[in-house]
C-alpha positions in Angstrom: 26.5 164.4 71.5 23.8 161.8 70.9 25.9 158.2 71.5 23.4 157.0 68.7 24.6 159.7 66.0 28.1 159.1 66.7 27.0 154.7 66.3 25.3 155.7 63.0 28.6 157.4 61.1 30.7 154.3 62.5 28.3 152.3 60.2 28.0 154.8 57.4 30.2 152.6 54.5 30.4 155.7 52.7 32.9 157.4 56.0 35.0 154.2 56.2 37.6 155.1 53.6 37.8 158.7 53.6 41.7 160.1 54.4 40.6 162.1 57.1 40.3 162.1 60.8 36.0 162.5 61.4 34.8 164.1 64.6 31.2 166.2 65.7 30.3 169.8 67.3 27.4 169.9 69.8 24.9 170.4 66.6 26.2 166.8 65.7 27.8 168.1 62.5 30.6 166.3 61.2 34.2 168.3 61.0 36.6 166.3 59.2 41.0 166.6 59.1 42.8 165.8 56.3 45.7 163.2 57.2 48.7 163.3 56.3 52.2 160.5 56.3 53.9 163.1 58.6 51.2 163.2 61.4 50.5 159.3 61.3 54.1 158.7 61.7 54.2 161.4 64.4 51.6 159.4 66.0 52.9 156.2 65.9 56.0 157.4 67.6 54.1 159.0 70.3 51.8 155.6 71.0 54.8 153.7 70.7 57.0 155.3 73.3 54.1 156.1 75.5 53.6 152.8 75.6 57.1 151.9 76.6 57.7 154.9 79.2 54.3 154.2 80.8 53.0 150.4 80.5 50.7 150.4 83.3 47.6 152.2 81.3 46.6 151.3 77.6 47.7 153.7 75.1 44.9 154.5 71.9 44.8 156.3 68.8 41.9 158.3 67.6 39.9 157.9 70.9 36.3 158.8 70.9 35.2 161.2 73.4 31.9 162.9 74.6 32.2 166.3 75.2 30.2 169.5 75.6 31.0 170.5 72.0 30.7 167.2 70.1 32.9 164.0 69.9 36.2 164.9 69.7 39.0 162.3 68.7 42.8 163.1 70.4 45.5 162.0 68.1 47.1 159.6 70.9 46.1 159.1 75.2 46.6 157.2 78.0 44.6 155.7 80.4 44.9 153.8 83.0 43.2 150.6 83.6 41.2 151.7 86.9 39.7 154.4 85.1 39.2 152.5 81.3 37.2 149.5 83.0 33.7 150.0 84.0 33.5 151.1 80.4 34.2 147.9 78.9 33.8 148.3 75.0 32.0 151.2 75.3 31.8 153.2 71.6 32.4 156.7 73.0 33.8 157.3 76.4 32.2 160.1 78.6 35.7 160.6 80.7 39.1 161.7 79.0 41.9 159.5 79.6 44.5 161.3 82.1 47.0 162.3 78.8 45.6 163.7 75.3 47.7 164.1 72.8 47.3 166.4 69.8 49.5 166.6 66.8 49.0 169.9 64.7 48.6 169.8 61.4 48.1 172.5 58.1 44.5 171.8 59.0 44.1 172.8 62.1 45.2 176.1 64.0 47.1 176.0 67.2 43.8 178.1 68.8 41.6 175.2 68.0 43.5 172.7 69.8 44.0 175.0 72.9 40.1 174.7 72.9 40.2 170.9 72.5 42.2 171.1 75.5 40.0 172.6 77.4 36.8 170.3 76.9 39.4 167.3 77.4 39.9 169.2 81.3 36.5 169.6 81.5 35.8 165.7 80.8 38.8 164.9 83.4 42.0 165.1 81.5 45.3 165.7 83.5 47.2 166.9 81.4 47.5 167.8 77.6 50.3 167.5 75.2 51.2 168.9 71.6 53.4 168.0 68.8 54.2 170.4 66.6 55.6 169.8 62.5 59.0 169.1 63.8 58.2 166.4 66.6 58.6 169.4 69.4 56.7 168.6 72.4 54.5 170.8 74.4 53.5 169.6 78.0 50.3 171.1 79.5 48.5 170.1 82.9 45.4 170.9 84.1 46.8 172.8 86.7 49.4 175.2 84.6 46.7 175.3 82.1 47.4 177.3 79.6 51.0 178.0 80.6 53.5 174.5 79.2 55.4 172.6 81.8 59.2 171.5 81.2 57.6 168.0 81.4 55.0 165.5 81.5 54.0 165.2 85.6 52.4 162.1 84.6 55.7 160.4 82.2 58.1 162.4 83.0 60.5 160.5 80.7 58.6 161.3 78.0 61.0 162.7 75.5 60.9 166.8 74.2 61.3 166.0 70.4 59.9 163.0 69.0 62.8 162.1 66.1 61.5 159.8 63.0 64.2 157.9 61.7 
């Protein structure tokens, strides 16, 4: 991915509104996910007690990353601070943060985001974790790959269902 395209649809007015989630392939073509009330309050949940259970990183939403098949966004991460800071305020980052998240949605099939996961391992991601319809967690690391652990290695108090009140 050309860090330039990805600068130019930042700036595109005409992107800034739309209700979907806006990432590229390698060709630099846009794929776009609808968004729904569900998934956004799925991932608030997920940043917010992420952010609790594990407050020495910085926890993001929609986080640009650089991979071998485009820029690809992860619903939630984490990062820690050693690895986040010789990047400063950089647009796209060329390393995954240690935990992606990805929250399924009608739009995408669960085979798409076990490929996501793999170019977020490939870019340095530890470990991987899914959210199904009903707040069910899946934990994946990069070692058990594509078998689910009981638990995140990384937050290992990180709950199994996320509940919305």
């Amino acid at each position: 991915m050309n860090t330039t395209t990805w600068e130019t649809l930042l700036a595109d007015r005409s992107l800034q509104d739309l209700p979907y989630k806006i990432e590229t392939n390698r060709y630099d073509k846009i794929i776009m996910s609808p968004a729904s009330n569900w998934h956004s309050d799925y991932q608030a949940e997920i940043a917010w007690q992420l952010r609790q259970l594990a407050p020495q990183g910085r926890v993001s939403v929609e986080f640009a990353l650089e991979t071998s098949d485009g820029v690809r966004v992860p619903d939630v991460t984490w990062i820690s601070k050693a690895r986040r800071a010789p990047f400063g305020r950089t647009i796209v980052l060329p390393i995954a943060p240690e935990i992606c998240i990805e929250i399924l949605s009608p739009s995408n099939h669960r085979e798409e985001l076990l490929e996501k996961m793999n170019l977020y391992y490939a870019k340095g991601a530890q470990e991987v974790w899914l959210c199904d319809e009903h707040g069910l967690m899946e934990f994946f690391s990069v070692s058990s790959a594509p078998e689910p652990i009981p638990a995140s290695l990384l937050c290992p108090g990180f709950p199994r269902q996320i509940v919305l009140e």
